[in-house]
N, CA, C and O atoms as a MOPAC input file, in Angstrom:
PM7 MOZYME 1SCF
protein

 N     -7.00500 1     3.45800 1     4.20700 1
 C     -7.41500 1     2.14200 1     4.67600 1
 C     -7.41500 1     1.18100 1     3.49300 1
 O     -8.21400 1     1.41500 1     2.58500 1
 N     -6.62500 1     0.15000 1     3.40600 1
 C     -6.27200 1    -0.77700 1     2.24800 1
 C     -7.44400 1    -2.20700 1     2.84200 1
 O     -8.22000 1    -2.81700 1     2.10600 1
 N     -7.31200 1    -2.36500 1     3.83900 1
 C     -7.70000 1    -4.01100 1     4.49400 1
 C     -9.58900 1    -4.15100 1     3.37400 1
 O     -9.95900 1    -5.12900 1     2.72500 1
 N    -10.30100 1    -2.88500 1     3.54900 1
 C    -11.58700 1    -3.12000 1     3.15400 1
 C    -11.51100 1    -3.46300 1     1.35800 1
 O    -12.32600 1    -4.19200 1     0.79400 1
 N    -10.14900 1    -2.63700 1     0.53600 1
 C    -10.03200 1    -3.30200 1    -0.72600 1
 C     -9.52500 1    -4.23900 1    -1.04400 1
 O     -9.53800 1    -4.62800 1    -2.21200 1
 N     -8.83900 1    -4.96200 1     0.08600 1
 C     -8.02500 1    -6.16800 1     0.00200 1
 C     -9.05700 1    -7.30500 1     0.21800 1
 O     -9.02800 1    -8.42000 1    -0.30200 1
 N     -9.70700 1    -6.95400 1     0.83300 1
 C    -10.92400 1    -7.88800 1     1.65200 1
 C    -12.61000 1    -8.01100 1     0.74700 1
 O    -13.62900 1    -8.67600 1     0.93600 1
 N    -12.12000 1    -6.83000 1    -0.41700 1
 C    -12.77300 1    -6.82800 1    -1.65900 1
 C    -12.46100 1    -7.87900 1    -2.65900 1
 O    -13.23400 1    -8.60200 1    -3.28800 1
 N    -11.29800 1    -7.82000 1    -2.67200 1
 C    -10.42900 1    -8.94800 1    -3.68300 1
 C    -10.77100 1    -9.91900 1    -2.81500 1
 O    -11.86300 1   -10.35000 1    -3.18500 1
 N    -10.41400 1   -10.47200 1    -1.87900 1
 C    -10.51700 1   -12.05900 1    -1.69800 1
 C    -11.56000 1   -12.48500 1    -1.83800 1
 O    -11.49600 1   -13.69300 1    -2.06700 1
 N    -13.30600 1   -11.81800 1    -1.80700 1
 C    -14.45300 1   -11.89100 1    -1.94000 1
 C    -14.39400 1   -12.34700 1    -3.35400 1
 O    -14.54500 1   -13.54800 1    -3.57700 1
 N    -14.18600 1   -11.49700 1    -4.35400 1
 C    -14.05800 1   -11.83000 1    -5.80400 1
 C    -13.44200 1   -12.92800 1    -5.99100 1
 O    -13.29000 1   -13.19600 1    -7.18300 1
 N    -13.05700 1   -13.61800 1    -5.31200 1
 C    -11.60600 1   -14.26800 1    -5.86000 1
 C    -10.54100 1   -14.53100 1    -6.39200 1
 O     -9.94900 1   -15.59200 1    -6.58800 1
 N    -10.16700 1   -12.74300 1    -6.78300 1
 C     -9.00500 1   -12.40200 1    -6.91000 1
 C     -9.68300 1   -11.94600 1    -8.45500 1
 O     -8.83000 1   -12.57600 1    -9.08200 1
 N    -10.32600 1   -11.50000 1    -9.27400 1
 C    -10.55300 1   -10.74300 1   -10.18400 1
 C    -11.30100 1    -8.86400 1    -9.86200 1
 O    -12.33100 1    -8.62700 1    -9.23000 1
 N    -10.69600 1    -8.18200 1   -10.29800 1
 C    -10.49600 1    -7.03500 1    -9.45100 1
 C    -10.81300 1    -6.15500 1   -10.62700 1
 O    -10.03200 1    -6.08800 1   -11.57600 1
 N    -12.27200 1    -5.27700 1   -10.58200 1
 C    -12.85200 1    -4.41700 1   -11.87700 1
 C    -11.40100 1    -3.29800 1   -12.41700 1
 O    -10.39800 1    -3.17200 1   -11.71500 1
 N    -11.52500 1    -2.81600 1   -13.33100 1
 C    -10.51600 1    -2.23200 1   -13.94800 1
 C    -10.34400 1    -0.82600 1   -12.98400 1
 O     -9.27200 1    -0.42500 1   -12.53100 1
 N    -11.69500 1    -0.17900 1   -12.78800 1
 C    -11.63100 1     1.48500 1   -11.82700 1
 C    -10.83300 1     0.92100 1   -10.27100 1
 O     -9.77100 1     1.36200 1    -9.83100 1
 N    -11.54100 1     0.03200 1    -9.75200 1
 C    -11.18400 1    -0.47800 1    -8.50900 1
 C     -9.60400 1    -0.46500 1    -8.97500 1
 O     -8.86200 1     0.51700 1    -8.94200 1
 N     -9.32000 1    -1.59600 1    -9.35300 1
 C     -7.58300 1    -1.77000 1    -9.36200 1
 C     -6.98000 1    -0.14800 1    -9.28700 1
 O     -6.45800 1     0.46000 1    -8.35300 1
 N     -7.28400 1     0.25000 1   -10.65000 1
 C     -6.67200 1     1.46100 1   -10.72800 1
 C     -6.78100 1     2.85800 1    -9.02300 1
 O     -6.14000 1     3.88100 1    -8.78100 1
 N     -7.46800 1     2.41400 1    -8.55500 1
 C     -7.88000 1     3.43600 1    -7.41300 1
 C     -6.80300 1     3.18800 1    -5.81600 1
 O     -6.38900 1     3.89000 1    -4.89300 1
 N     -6.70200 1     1.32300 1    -6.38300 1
 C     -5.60200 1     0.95500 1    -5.23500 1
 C     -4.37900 1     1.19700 1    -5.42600 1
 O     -3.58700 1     1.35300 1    -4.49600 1
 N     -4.05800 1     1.26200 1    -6.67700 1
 C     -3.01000 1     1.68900 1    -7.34900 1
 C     -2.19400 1     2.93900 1    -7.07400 1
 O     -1.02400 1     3.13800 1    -6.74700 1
 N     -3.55500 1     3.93300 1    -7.40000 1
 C     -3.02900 1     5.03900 1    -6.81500 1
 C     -3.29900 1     5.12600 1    -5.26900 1
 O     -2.81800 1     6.21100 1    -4.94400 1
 N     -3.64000 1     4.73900 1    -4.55200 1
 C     -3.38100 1     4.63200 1    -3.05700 1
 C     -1.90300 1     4.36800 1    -2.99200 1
 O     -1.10600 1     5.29900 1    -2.87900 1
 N     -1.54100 1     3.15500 1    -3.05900 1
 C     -0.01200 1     2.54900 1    -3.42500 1
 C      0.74000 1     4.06100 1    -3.13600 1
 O      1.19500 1     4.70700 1    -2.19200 1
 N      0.55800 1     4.16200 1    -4.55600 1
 C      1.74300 1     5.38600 1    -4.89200 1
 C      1.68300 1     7.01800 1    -4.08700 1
 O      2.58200 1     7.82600 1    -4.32400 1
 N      0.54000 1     7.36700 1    -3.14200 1
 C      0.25700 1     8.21500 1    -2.92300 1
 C      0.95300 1     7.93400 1    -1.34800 1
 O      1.40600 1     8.78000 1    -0.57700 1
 N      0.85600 1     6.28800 1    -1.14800 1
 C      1.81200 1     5.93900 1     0.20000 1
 C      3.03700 1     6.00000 1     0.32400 1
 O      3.66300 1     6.42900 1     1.29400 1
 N      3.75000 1     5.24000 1    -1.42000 1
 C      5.20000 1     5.73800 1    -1.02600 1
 C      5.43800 1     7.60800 1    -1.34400 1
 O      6.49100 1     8.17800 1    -1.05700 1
 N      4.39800 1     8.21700 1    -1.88500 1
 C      4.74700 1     9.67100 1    -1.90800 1
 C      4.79200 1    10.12200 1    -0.66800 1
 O      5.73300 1    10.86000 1    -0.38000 1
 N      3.66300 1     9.74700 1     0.48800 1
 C      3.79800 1    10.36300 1     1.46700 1
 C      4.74500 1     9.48200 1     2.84600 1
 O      4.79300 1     9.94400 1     3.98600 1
 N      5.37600 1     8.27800 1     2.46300 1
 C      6.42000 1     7.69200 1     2.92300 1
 C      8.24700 1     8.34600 1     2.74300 1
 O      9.17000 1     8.68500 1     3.48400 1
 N      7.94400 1     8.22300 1     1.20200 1
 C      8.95200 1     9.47900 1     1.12300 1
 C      9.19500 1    11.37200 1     1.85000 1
 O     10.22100 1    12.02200 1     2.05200 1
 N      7.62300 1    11.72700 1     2.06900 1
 C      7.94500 1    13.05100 1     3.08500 1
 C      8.12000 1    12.86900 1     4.18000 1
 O      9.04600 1    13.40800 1     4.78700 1
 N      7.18900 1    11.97600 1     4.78000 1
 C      7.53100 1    11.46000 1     6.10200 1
 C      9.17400 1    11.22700 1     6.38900 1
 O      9.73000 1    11.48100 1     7.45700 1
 N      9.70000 1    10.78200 1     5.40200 1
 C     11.33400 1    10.12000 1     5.80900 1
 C     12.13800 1    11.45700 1     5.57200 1
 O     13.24600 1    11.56900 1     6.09500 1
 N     11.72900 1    12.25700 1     4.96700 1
 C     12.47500 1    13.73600 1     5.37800 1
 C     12.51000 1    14.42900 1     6.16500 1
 O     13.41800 1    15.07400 1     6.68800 1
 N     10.62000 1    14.27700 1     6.44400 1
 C     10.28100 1    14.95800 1     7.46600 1
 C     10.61100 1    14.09200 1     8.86400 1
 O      9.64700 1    14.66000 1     9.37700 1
 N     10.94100 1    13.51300 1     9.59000 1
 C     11.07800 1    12.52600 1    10.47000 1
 C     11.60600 1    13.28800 1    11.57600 1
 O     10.95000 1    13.27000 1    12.61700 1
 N     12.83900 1    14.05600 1    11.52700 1
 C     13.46700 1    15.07500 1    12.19300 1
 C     12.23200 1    15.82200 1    12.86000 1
 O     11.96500 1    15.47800 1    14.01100 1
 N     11.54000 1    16.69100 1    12.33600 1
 C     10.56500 1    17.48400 1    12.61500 1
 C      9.57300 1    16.96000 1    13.32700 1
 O      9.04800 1    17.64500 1    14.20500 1
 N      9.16000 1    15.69800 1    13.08200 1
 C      8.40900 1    15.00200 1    14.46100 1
 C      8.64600 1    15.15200 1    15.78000 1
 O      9.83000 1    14.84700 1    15.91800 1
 N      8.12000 1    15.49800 1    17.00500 1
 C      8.60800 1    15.34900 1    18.05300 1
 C      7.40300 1    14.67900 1    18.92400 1
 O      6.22600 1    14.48600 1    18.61700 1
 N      8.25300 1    14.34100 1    20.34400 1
 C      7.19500 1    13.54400 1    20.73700 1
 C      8.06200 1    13.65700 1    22.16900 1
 O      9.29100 1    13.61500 1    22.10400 1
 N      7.41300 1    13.79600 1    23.41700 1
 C      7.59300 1    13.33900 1    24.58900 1
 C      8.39700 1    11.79500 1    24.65200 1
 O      7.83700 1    10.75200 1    24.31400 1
 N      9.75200 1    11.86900 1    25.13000 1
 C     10.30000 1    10.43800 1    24.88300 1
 C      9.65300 1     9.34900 1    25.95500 1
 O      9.39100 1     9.57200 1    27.13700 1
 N      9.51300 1     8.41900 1    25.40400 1
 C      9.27400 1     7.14600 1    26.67500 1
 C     10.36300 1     6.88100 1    27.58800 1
 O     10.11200 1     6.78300 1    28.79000 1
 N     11.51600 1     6.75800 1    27.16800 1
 C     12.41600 1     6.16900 1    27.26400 1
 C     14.18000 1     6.73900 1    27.00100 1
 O     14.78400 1     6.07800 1    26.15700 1
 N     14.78000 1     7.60800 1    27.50700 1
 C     16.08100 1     7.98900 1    26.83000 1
 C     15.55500 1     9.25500 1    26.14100 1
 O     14.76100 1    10.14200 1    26.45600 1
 N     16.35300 1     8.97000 1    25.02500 1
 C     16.06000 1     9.99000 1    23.89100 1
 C     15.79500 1     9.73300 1    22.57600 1
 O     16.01300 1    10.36000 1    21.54000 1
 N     15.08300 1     8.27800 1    22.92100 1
 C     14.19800 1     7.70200 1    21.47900 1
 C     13.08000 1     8.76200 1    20.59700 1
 O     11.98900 1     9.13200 1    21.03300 1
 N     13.32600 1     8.91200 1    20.04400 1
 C     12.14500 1     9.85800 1    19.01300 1
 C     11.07200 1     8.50400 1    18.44000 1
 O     11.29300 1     7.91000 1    17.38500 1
 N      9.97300 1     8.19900 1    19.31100 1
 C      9.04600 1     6.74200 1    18.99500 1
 C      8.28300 1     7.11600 1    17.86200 1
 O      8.33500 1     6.33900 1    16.90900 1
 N      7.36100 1     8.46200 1    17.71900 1
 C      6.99100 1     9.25900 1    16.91200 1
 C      7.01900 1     8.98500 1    15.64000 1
 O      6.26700 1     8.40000 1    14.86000 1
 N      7.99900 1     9.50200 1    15.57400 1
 C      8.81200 1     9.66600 1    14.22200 1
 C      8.94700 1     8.11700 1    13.39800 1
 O      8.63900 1     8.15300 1    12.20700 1
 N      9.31900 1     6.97300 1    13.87800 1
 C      9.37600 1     5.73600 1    13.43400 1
 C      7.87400 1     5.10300 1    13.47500 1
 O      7.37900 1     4.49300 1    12.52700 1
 N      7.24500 1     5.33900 1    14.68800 1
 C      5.72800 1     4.79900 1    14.43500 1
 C      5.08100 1     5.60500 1    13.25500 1
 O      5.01900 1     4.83000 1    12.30000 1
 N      4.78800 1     6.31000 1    13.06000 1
 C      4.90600 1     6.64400 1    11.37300 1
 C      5.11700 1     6.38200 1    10.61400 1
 O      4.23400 1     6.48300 1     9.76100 1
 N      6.59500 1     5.74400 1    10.14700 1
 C      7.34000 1     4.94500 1     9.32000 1
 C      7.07100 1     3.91800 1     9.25900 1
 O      6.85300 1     3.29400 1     8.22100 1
 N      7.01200 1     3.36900 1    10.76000 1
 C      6.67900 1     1.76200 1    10.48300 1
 C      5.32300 1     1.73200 1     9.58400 1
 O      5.31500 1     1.39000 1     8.40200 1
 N      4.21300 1     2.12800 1    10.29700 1
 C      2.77900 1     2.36300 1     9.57600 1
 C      2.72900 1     2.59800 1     7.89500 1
 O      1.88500 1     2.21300 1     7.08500 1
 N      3.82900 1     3.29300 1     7.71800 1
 C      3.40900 1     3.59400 1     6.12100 1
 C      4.49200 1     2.10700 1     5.42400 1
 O      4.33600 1     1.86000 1     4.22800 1
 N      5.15500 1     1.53500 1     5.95100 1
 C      5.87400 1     0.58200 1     5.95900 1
 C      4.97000 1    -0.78200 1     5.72600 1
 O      5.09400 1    -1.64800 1     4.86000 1
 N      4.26800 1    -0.69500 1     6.52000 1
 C      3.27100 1    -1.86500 1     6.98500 1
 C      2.09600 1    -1.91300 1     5.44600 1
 O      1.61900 1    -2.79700 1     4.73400 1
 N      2.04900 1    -0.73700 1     5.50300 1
 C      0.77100 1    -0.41200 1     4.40300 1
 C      1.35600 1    -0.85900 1     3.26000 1
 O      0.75200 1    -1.70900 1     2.60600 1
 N      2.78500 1    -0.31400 1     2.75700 1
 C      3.22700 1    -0.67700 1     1.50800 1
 C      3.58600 1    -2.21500 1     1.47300 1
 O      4.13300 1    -2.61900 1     0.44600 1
 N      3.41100 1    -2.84400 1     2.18400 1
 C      3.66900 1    -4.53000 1     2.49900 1
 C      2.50100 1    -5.04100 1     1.97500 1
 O      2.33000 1    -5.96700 1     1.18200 1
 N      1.54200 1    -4.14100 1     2.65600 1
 C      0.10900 1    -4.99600 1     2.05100 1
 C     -0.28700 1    -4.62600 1     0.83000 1
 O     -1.05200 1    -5.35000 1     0.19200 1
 N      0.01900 1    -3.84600 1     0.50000 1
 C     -0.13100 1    -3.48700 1    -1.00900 1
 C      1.01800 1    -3.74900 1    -2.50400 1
 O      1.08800 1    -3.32600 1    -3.65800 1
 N      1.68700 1    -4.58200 1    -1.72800 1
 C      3.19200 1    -5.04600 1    -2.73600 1
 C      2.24300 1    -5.64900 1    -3.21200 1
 O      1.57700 1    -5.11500 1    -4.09900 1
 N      1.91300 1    -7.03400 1    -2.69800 1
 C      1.39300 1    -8.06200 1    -3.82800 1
 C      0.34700 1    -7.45800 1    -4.97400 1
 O      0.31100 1    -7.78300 1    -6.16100 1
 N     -0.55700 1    -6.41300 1    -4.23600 1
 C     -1.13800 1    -6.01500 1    -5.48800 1
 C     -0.68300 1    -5.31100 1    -6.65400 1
 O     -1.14600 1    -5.30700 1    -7.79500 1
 N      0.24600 1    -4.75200 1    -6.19200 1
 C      1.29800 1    -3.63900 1    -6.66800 1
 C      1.60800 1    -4.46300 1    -8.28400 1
 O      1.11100 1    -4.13600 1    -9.36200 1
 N      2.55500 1    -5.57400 1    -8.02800 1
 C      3.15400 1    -6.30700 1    -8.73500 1
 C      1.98800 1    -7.55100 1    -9.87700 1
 O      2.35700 1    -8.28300 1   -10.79500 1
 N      0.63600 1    -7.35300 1    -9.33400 1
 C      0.01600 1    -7.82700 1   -10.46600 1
 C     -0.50900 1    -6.77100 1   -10.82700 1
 O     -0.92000 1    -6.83000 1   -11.98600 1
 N     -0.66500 1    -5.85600 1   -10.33900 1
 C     -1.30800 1    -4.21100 1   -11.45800 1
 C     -0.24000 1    -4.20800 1   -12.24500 1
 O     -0.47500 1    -4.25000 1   -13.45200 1
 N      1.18200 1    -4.15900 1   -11.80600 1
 C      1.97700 1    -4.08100 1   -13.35100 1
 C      2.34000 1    -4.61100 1   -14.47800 1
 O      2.86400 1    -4.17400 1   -15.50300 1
 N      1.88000 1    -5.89600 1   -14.02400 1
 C      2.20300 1    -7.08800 1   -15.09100 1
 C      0.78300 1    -6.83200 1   -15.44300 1
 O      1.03100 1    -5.68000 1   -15.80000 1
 N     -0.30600 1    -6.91700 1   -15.61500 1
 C     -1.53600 1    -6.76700 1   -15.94400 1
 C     -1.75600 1    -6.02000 1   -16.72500 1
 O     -2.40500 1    -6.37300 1   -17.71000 1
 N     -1.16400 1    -4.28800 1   -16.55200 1
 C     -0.78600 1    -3.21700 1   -17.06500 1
 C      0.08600 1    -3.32000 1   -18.50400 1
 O     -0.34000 1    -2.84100 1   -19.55500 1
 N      1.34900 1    -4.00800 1   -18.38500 1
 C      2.49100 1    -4.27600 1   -19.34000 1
 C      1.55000 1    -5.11800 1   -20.63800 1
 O      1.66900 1    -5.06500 1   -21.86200 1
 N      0.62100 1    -5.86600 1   -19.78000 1
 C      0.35000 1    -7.16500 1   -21.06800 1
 C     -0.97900 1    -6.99000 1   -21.52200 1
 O     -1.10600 1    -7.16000 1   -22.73500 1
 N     -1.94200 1    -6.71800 1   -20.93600 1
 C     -3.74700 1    -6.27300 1   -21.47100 1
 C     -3.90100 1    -4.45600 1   -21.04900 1
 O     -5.06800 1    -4.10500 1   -21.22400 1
 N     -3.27000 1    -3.64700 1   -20.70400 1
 C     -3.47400 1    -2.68700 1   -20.93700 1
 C     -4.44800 1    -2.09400 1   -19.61500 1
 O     -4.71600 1    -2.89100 1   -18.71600 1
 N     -5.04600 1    -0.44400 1   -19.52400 1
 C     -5.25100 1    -0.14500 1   -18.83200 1
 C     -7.07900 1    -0.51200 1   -18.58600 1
 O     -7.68900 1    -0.17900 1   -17.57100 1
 N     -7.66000 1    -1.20800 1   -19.69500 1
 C     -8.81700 1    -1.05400 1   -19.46300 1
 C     -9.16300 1    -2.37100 1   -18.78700 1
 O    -10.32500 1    -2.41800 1   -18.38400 1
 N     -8.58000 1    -3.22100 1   -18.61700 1
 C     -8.90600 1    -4.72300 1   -17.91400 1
 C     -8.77200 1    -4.83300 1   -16.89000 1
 O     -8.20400 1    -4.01900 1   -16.16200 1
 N     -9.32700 1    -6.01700 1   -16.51400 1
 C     -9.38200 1    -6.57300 1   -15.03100 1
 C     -8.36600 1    -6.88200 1   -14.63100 1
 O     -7.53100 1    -7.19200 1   -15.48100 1
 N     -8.01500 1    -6.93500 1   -13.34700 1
 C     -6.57500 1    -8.04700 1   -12.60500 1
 C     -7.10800 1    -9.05100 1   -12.12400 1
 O     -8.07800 1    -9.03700 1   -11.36700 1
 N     -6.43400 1   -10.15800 1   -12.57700 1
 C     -6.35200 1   -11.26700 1   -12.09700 1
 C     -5.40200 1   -11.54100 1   -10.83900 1
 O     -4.20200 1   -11.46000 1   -11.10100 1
 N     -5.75100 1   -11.86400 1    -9.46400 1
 C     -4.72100 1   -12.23500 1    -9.17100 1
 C     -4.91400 1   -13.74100 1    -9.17700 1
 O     -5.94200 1   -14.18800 1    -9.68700 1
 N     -4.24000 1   -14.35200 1    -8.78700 1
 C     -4.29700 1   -15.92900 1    -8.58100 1
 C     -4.83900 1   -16.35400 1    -7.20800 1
 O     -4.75700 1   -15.70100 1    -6.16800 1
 N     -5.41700 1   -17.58300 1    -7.38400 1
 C     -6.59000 1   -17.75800 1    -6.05800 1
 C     -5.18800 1   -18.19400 1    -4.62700 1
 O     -5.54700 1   -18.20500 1    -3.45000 1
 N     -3.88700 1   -18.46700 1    -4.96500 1
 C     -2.90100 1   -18.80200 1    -3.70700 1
 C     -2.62100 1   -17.66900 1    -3.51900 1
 O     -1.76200 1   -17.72000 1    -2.63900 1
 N     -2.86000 1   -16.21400 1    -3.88500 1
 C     -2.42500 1   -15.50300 1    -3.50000 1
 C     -3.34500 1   -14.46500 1    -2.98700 1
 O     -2.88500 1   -13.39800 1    -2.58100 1
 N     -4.17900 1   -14.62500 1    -2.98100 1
 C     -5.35800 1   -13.44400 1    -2.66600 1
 C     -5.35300 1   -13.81500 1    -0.81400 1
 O     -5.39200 1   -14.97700 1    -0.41000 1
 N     -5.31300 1   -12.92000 1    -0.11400 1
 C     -5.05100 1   -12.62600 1     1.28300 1
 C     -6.26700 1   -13.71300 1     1.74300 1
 O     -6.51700 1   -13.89100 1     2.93500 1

């Protein structure tokens, strides 16, 4: 569940403690890890079709971990620049036009 740390940041106003960042961070990456099995695994899903021989299953899954990594780009991309330039022990800034 990302919405309650996202909804953390806009409270702050976009300054985000150093553990926190780092914890969404690894959420992030633990989504495209398990976005990446999912997309192997996708085949192996099955599901009663609605319709034809749509496999819905299998993509509602995808979409979902899809959706998640959307909401977590923007943070994504100021943890790394944040990362590159003050290092791992600081805060993120994001900017107040961009905080959800």
């Amino acid at each position: 569940a990302v919405l309650p740390q996202l909804w953390l940041v806009s409270q702050t106003g976009g300054r985000i403690q150093a553990l926190t960042s780092h914890f969404i961070a690894m959420l992030a990456f633990s989504r495209v890890l398990s976005g990446i099995f999912m997309w192997h695994a996708r085949q192996d899903i099955t599901c009663a079709p609605w319709t034809g021989d749509f496999n819905h299953a299998s993509w509602a899954v995808l979409a979902a971990h899809f959706l998640h990594l959307c909401l977590l780009g923007d943070f994504a991309y100021y943890y790394g620049k944040n990362l590159v330039t003050k290092g791992l022990g600081a805060c993120v800034e994001v900017s107040a036009m961009d905080v959800v």
